[in-house]
N, C-alpha and C positions, 0 to 999 in steps of 0.2 A: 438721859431722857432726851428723845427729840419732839421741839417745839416747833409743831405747825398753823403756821400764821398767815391768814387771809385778812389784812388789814383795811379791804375794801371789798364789797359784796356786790361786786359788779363784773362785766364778760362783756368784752369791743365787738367779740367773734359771736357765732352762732353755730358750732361744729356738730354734726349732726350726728357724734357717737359721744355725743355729752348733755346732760339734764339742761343746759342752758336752751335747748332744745324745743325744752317743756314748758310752755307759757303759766300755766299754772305754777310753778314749783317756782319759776324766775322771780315769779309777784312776792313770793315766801323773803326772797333775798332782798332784804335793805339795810342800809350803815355804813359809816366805814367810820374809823378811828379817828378819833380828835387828839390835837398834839397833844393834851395833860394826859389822856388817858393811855396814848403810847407811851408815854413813860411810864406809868402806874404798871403796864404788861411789863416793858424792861425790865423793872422792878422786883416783880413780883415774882419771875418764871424765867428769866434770860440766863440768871447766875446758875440755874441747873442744867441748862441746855447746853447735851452735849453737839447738838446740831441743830441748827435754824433754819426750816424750811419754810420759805417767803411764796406764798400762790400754793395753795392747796387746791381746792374748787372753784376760786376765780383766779382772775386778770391782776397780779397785783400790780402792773407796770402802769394799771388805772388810777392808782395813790399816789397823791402827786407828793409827798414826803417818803417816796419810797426809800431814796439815797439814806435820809435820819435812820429807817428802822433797820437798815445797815449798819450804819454807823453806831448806831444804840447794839448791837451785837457784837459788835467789836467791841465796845466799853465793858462790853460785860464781861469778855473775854468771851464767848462764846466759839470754840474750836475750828466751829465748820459753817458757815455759812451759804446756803444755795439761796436759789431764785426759779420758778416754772412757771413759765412763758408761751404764750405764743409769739411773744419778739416782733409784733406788726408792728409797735407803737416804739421799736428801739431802735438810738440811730448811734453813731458813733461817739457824739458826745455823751447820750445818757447811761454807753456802756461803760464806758471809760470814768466817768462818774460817779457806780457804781462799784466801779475795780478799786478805786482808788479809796471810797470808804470801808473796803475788805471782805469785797465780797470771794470767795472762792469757786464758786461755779453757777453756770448759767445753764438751766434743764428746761430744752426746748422741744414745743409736741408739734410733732408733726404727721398728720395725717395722709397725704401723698407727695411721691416722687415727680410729679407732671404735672404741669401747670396746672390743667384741666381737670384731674381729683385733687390737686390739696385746693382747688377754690372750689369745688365743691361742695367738699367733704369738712372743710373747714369756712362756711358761708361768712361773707362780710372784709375776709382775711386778703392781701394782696401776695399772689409768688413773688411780685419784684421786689415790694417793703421786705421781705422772708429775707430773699438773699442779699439781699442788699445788708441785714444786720449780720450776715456770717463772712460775707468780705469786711465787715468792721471787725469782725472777732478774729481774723485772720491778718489783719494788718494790727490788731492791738499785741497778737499774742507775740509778737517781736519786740514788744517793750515792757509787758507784765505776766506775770505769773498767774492762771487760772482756767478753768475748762470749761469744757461746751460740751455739754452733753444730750444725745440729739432722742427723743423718746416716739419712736416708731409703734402704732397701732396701727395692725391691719384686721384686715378685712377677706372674704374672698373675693371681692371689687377693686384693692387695691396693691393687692399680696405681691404681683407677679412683674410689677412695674420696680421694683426692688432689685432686680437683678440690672437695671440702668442707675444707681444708686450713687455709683462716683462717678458715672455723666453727669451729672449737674451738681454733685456738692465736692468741695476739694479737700482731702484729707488735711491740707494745713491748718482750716478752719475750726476741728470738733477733734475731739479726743476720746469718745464716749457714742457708742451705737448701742441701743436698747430695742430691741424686737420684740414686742409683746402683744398677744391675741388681743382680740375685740372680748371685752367685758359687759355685761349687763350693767348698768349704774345708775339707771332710772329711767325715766319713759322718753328714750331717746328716738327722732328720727330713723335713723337708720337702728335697724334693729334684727337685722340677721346672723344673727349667733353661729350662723352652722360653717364648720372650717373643714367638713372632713370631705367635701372635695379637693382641699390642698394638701390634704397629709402625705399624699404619693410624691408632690413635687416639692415638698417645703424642703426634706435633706439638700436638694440640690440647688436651690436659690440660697440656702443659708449658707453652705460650703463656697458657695461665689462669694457672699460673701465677708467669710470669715479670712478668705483667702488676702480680697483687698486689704480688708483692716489691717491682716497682719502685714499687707505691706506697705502699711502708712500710717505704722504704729498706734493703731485704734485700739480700743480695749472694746469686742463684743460681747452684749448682752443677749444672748438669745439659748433657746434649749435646741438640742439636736432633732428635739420632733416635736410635735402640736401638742403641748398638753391634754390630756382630754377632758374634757368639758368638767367633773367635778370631782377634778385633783384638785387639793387644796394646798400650798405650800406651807411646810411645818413651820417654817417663821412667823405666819402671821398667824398663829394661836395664840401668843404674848405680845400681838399688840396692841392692844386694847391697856397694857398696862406697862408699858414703854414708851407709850405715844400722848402726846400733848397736845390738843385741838386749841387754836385761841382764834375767833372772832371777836367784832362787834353785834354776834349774835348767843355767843356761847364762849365759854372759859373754862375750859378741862371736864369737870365731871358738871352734872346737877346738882345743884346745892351749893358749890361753891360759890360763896361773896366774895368774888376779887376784887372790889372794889372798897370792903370793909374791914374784909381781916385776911391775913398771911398765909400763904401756901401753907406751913409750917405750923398754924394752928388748926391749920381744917383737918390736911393729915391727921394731923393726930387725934381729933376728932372722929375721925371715920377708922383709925386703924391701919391707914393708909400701908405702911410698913408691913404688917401681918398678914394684910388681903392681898398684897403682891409674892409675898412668899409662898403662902398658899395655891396660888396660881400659877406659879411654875412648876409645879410639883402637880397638878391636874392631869387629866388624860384627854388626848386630842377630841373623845368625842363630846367631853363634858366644856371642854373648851370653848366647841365648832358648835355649839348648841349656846353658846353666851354669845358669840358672835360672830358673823357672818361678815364683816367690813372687808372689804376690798382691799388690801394695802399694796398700792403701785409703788413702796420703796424698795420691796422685794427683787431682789434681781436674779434674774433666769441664770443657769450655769453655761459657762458657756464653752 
C-alpha cells in the first residue's frame, strides 16, 4: 500500500496549473496535524506502507515537524520514503536533516527552465531559493545516499525552453527527469490544455534530451510522443485501491474512525479484502467510470 500524507493543508506558492490557484477551493483547505495525532496516523497505517509519500496537494516542507513524520517512517520501517516539494523553503541544513532521519528521495515540481516562466508559472516562488536548494543536493549527494527527482509540467508556454534544460541545472544534482503534460486538476489559472501544437516538435526536444540524461546518468521519464488528451494509463484503474490518502482533512476511505478503531477492524467491517479482489479482476471501463483520479505516480515510459 502506499501512504499519502499531507500533514499540513497549506501552499507558500501560488502555481498557476494548480487549484491553490482557486481562492475558493484554498478557503476548503484547513489543519494540519498535531504531534499525538501524528502518531495515532504512525500507528495506525505506517506498519502497511509500502511507500510514504510526504506532500500530496500541498507544501508539506510548511510542517514544521516534518523531519518527526520521517523519522516516524523509518520506525515503522517503512521501505521507501519520498517528500514533493517545491524546495523554495529548503536550504542545506533542512535537507541534510531530513536525509539523515531516512528520508530516501526528494520529488521536486518544477514548472519552468527560465527565470522568467518558473516565476511566473510558479507565483510567490524564488529561481535563486530553487537552485540554490539543488547546489545543497549536489554538495550533500557526496556524503549520503538519496535522489532528487526533478517533476517537469509543461505547457505549450513553456515546452520548448526544455531543450536549455542542462544550461541551468547540473546533472550531479538530480537523478530523475519526469516530463509530464499539463493536466486539468481543478479550476486552475492557467488553463490551456491544448498540446497538439507541440506534437511535431515534442520527438525532438525529448531525444535532446534523452540524449543529455543518458550522458549524466539520469533516469528519463517521459513518452516518445504527447499522449493524447484521453488516454488513460492502465495503472491508474487500481488506484483507488492501492492508494492511501491521509490528511487532517480525510483518513483513507469515508467512514473510517481512525481515531477510534483500527485499520484492521474497519476492513473487515467493509470487506476490505473481498472488494479489492473483486477490483482487479474489473474491466477498465467499469473501473474508468468509479474513478477518474489523476494519479501523478504513474510514470511515462521512457
Amino acid at each position: 500500500m502506499a501512504v499519502n500524507l499531507d500533514p499540513v493543508m497549506a501552499c507558500n506558492l501560488r502555481c498557476k496549473m494548480c487549484y491553490f490557484t482557486d481562492a475558493d477551493y484554498v478557503k476548503t483547505l484547513k489543519g494540519q496535524f498535531k504531534e499525538a495525532e501524528l502518531e495515532q496516523v504512525a500507528q495506525t497505517i505506517f506498519k502497511r506502507a509500502l511507500k510514504l509519500q510526504i506532500g500530496c496537494g500541498t507544501e508539506p516542507t510548511l510542517y514544521k515537524d516534518l523531519v518527526k513524520v520521517v523519522a516516524l517512517g523509518k520506525a515503522y520501517n517503512v521501505p521507501y520514503i519520498s517528500i514533493t516539494t517545491n524546495a523554495n523553503l529548503l536550504d542545506e541544513e533542512k535537507i541534510e536533516a531530513l536525509i539523515k532521519a531516512g528520508l530516501n528521495e526528494f520529488t521536486i515540481s518544477l514548472h519552468g527552465v527560465h527565470k522568467e516562466s518558473y516565476e511566473n508559472f510558479m507565483k510567490k516562488a524564488s529561481y535563486e531559493k530553487f537552485h540554490a536548494a539543488f547546489k545543497a543536493f549536489e554538495k550533500l549527494k557526496k556524503h549520503y545516499e538519496f535522489k532528487v527527482r526533478i517533476n517537469y509540467t509543461f505547457n505549450k508556454d513553456n515546452f520548448y525552453e526544455l531543450a536549455d534544460f542542462f544550461e541551468h541545472f547540473n546533472g550531479e544534482s538530480f537523478d530523475i527527469l519526469q516530463i509530464r503534460p499539463i493536466q486539468k486538476i481543478g479550476n486552475t489559472e492557467y488553463n490551456d490544455f491544448d498540446l497538439e501544437t507541440l506534437r511535431a516538435d515534442y520527438p525532438k526536444i525529448i531525444n535532446q534530451i534523452k540524449a543529455r540524461c543518458k550522458a549524466n546518468n539520469i533516469t528519463l521519464l517521459a513518452s516518445d510522443t504527447i499522449p493524447n488528451h484521453n488516454k488513460i494509463n492502465d495503472s491508474s484503474f487500481i488506484f483507488d485501491y492501492t492508494f492511501c490518502y491521509v490528511s487532517p482533512q480525510k483518513f483513507w476511505r469515508e467512514g473510517f474512525n481512525w481515531q477510534e478503531e483500527s485499520f484492521n477492524s474497519y476492513s473487515k467491517k467493509i470487506g476490505w479484502n473481498k472488494l479489492l479482489f473483486r477490483n482487479i479482476f474489473k474491466s477498465k471501463t467499469e473501473l474508468k467510470s468509479a474513478s477518474n483520479r489523476l494519479n501523478y505516480e504513474i510514470e511515462f515510459n521512457s
